[in-house]
C-alpha positions as CSV (number, residue, x, y, z in Angstrom):
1,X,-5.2,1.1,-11.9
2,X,-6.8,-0.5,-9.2
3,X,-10.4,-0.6,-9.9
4,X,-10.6,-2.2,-13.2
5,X,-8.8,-4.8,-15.2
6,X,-6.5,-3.4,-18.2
7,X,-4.8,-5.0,-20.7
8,X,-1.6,-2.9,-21.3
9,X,0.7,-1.4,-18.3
10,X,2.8,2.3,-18.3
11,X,5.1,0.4,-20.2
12,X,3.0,-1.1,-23.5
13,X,1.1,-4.5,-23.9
14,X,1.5,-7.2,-20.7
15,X,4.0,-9.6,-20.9
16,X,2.6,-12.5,-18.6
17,X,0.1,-14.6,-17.6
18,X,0.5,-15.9,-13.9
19,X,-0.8,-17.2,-10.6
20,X,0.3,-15.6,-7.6
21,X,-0.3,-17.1,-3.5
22,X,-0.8,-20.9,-4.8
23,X,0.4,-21.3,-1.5
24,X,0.8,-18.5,1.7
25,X,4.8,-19.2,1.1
26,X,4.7,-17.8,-2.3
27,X,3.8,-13.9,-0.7
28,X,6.4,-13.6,1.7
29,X,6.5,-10.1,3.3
30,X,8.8,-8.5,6.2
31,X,8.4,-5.2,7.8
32,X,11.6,-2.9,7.5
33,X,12.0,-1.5,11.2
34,X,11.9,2.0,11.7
35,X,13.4,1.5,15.0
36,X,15.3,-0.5,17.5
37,X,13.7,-1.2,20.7
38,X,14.8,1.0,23.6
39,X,15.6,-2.3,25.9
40,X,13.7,-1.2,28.5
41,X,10.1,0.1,29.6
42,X,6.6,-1.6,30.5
43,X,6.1,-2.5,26.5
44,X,7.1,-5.9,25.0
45,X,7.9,-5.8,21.3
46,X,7.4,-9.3,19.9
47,X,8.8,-10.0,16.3
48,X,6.6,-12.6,14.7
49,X,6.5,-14.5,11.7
50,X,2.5,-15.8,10.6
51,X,1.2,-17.4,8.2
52,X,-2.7,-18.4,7.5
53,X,-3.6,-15.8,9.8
54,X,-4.5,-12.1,9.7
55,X,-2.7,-9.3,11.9
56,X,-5.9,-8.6,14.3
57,X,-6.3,-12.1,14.6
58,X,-2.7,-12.3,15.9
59,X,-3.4,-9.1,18.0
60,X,-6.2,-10.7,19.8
61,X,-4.0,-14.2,20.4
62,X,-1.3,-11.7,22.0
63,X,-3.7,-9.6,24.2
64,X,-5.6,-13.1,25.1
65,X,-1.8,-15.0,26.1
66,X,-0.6,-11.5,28.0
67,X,-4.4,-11.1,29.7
68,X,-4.5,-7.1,28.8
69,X,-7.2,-5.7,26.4
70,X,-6.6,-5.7,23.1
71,X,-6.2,-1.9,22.9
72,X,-3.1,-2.6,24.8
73,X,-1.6,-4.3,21.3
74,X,0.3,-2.4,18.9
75,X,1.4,-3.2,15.4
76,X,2.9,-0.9,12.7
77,X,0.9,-2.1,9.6
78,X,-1.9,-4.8,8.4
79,X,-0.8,-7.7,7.1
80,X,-2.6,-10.2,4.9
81,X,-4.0,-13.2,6.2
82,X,-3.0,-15.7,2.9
83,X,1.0,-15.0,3.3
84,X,3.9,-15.7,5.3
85,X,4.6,-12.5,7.2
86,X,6.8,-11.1,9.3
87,X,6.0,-8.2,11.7
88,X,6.2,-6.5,15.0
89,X,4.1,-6.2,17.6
90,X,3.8,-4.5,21.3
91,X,2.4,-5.4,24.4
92,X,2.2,-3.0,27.4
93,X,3.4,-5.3,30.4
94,X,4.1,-3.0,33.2
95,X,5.5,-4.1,36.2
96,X,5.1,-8.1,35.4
97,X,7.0,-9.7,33.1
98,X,5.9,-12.1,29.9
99,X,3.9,-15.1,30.3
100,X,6.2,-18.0,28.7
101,X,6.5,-17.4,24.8
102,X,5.9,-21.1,24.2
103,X,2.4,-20.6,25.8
104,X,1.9,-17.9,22.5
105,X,2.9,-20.0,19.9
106,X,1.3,-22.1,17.4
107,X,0.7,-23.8,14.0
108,X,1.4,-21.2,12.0
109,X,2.7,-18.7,14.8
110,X,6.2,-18.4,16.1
111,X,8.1,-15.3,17.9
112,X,11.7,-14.7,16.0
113,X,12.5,-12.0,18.7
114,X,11.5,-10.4,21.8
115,X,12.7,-7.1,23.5
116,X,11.6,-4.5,25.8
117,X,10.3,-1.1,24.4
118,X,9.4,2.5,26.1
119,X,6.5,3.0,23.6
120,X,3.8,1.3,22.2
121,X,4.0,0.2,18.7
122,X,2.4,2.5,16.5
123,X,0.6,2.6,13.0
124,X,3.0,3.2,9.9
125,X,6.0,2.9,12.2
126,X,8.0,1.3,9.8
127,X,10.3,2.1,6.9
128,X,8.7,-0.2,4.7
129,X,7.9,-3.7,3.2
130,X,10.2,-6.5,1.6
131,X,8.7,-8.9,-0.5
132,X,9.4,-12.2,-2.0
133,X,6.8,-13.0,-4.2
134,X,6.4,-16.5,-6.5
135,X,4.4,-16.5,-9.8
136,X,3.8,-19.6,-10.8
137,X,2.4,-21.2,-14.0
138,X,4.3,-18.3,-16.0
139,X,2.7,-17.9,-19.5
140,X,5.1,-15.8,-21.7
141,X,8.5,-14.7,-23.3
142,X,11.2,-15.0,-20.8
143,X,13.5,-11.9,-22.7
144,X,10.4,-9.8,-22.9
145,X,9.7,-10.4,-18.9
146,X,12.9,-9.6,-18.1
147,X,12.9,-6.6,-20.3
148,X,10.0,-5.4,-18.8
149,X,11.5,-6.1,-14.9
150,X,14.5,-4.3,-15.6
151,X,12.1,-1.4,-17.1
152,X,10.4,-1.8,-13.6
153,X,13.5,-1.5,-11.8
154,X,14.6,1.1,-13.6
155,X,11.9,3.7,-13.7
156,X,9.3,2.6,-11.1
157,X,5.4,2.3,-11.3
158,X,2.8,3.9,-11.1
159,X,1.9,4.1,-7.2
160,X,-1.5,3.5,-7.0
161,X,-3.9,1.9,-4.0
162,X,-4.0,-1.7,-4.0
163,X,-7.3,-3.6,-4.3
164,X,-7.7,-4.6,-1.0
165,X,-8.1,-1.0,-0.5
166,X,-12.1,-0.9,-1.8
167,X,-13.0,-4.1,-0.1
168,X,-14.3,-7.3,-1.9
169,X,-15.3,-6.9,-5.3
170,X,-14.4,-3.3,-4.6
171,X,-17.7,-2.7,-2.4
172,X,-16.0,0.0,-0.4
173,X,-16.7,2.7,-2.8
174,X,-20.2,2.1,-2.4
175,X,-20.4,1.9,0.8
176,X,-18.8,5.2,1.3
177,X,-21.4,6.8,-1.2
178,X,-24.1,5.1,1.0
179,X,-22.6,6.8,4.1
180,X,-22.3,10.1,2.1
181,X,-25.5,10.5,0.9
182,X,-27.6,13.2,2.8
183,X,-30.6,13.3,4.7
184,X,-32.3,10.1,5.8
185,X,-30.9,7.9,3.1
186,X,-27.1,8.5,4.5
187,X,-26.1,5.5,6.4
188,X,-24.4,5.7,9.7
189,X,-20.9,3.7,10.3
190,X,-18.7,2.9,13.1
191,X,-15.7,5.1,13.7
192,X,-13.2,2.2,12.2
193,X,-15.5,1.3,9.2
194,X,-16.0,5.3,8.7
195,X,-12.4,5.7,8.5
196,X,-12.1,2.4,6.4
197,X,-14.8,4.1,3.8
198,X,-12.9,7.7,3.9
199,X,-9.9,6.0,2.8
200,X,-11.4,4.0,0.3
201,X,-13.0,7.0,-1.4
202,X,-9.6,9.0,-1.2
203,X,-7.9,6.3,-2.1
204,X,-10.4,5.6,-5.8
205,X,-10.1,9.5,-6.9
206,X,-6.6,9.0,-6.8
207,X,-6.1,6.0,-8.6
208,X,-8.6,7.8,-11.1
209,X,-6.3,10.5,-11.4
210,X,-3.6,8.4,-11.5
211,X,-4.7,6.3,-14.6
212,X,-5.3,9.6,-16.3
213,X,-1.7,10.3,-15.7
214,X,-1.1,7.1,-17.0
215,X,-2.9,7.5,-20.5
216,X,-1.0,10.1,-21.0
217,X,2.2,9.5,-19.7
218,X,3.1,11.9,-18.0
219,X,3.2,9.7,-14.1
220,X,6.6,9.9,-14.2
221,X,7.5,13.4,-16.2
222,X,5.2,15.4,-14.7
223,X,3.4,18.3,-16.3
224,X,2.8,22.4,-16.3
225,X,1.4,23.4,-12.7
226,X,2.7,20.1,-11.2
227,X,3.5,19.7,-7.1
228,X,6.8,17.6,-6.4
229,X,6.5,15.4,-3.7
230,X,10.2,14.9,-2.0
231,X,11.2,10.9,-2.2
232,X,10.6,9.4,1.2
233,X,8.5,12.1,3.1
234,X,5.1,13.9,2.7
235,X,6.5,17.2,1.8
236,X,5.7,18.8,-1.0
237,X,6.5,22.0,-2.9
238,X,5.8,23.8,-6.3
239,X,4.4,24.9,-9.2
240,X,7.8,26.3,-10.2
241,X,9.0,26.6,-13.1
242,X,10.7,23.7,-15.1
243,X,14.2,23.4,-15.5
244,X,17.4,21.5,-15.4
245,X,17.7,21.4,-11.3
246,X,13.7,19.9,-11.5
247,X,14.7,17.5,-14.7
248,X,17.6,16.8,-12.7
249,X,16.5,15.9,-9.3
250,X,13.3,14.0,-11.3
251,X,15.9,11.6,-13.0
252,X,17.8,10.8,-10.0
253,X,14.2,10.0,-8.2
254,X,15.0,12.6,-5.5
255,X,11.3,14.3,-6.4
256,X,8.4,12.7,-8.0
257,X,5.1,14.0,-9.4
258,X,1.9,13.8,-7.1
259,X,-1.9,13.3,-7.1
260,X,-4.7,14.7,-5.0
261,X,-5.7,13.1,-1.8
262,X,-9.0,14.5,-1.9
263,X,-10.3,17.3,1.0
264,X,-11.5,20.7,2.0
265,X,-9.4,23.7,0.2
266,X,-8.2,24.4,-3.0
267,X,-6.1,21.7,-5.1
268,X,-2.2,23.2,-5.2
269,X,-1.8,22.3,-8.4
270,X,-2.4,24.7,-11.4
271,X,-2.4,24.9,-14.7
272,X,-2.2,21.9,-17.2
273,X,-2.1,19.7,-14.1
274,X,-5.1,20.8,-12.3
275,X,-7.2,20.8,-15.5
276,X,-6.2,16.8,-15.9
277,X,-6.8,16.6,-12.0
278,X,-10.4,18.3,-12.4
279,X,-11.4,16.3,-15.5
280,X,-10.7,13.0,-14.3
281,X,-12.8,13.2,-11.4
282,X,-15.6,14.8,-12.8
283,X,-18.2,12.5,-13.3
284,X,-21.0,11.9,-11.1
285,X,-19.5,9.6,-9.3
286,X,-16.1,11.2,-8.2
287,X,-18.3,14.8,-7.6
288,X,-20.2,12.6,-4.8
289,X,-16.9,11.0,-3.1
290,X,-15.2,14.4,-3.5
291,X,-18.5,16.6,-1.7
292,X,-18.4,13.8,0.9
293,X,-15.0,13.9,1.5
294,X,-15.3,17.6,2.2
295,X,-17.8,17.2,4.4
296,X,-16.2,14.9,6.6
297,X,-13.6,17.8,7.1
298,X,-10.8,15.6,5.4
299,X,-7.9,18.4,4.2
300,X,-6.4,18.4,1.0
301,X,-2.9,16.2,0.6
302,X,-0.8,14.7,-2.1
303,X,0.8,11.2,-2.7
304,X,3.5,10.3,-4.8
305,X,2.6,9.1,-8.5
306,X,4.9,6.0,-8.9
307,X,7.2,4.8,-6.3
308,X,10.5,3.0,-7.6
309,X,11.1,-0.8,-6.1
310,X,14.3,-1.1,-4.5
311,X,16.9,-3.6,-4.2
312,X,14.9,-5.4,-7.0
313,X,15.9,-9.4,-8.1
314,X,14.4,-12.0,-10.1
315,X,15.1,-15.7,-10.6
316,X,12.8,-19.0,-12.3
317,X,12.8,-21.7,-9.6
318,X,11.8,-23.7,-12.8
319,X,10.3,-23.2,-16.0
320,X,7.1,-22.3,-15.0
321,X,7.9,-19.9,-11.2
322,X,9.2,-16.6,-11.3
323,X,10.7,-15.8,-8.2
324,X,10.9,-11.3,-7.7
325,X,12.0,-9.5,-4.6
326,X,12.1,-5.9,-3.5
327,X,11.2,-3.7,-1.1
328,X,8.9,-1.3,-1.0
329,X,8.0,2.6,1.3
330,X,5.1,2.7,3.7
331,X,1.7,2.6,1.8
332,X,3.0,1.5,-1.6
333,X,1.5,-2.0,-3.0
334,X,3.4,-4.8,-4.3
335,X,-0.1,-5.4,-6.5
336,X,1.5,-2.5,-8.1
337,X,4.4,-4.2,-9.1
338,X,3.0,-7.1,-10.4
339,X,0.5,-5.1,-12.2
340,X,2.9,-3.8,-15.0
341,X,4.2,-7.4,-15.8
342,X,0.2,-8.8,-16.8
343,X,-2.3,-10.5,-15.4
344,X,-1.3,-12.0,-12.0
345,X,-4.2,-13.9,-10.7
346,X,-4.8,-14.6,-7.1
347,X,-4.9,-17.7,-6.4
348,X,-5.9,-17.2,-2.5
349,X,-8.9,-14.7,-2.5
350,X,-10.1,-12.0,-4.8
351,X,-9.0,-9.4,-3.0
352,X,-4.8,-8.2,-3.2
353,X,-2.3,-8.9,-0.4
354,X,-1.3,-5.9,1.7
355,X,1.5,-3.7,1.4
């Protein structure tokens, strides 16, 4: 999982070698709408397609061409600033209408579409991601990457936090032990790099968790005790005991098994799967990210442990590109993907693309 390198996947020993983002057209990403604008109201939504630049940078040129603040800017997710991307954004305009687009766009900037909206453009308002992603300078057996895609396609992967997640060189765990750490050697953070830093510590005890589930392979079976998580949603529900309605709906990917996003209260699982739970985030380390986590009044959640790609394709441009596409939920990484095929090195910057 995401904080260290591995040399096998779920699935047994890697099956490539690769590049990934030689150039911002070979990580193509385009938000799935959750909605379609109202056609009316005092907020602008702006479809956009980027590429060289980050979304807050793009926020800013918006806010900047429309003269509001920049809290007046909405977007539905982060997107990575060595990609081509395409995303949505809002502007609250009300009463006046839009200074002339052409006076927004740039090198690497161009509105696709523009329509009226009643509500600003919220975080996570969207139904997911669809990638087009280019490997290039493929080392490996063409049968066995293909085996292993359609084992990908076909059962999922493990759903774990991206790297971009802990920062560079995967700093944000430290920090957040810094900030944690009581009495006068605690650090103190801004609200957005505070919530950055509780994330990033939730976000490494369940990729810890994760890879124990891994190891043992039981991500995508589950185990005694477990709590389902319902395919597309937060809710969750169990321990209950196994049978064919759970094997049933498990198969059909209707349920999956979960992990602990850490917090106050008492975990929900039981038996064999809190033991696993409790062990794997029992060294000093995890102890200090959970106690911190608890202090900062974060609750106890769950996340899904592997998410399934969907409408998943592959093609070689040539000999040496691979060429895969699928989409992916809210929150799930397409480092994730790539992941359970080898070692897919970025080309662009040490640090993973967004989801």
């Amino acid at each position: 999982m995401s904080e260290s390198a591995a040399s096998s996947t779920a699935f047994g020993p890697q099956v490539l070698a690769a590049r990934i983002r030689v150039s911002p057209e070979d990580f193509r990403v385009e938000e799935i709408d959750a909605f379609e604008a109202s056609g009316d109201g005092e907020h602008l939504l702006l479809t956009v397609e980027k590429r060289g630049m980050n979304t807050g940078f793009v926020a800013g040129a918006i806010a900047r061409w429309a003269g509001v603040q920049e809290l007046a800017v909405g977007f539905a997710g982060q997107k990575d600033r060595h990609a081509v991307t395409v995303q949505r954004f809002s502007v609250q305009l009300p009463g006046r209408e839009a200074p002339e687009l052409a006076l927004l766009e740039q090198d690497g900037l161009r509105v696709l579409a523009q329509a009226r909206h009643r509500r600003k453009l919220s975080r996570g308002a969207l139904d997911g991601n669809r990638f087009v992603l280019v490997l290039r300078d493929v080392q490996g057996d063409r049968t066995a990457i293909e085996a292993r895609l359609a084992q990908v396609a076909a059962r999922g992967v493990p759903n774990a936090f991206g790297d971009q997640r802990f920062g560079h060189g995967g700093g944000n765990v430290g920090k957040a032990l810094a900030m944690f750490a009581q009495g006068p050697r605690g650090k103190r953070m801004g609200r957005e790099q505070r919530s950055m830093l509780l994330s990033a510590a939730r976000s490494a005890l369940f990729n810890r968790v994760l890879a124990a589930r891994v190891a043992d392979g039981s991500w995508e079976r589950g185990l005694e005790g477990e709590v389902w998580m319902l395919d597309g949603s937060r809710s969750v529900f169990g321990p209950e005991p196994w049978g064919e309605p759970l094997a049933q709906r498990l198969a059909a990917f209707d349920i999956h098994p979960s992990g602990p996003l850490w917090g106050r209260g008492n975990l929900r699982s039981e038996g064999a799967c809190r033991a696993l739970e409790l062990a794997a985030l029992d060294d000093e380390t995890s102890r200090s990210l959970r106690d911190g986590l608890e202090r900062a009044g974060l609750e106890q959640e769950r996340r899904a442990l592997r998410v399934r790609p969907d409408a998943m394709a592959w093609d070689w441009p040539d000999a040496g590109s691979l060429r895969v596409s699928f989409s992916l939920p809210p929150g799930s990484y397409a480092t994730s993907v790539l992941e359970q095929l080898g070692a897919v090195t970025d080309a662009a910057s040490p640090v993973a693309a967004d989801s």
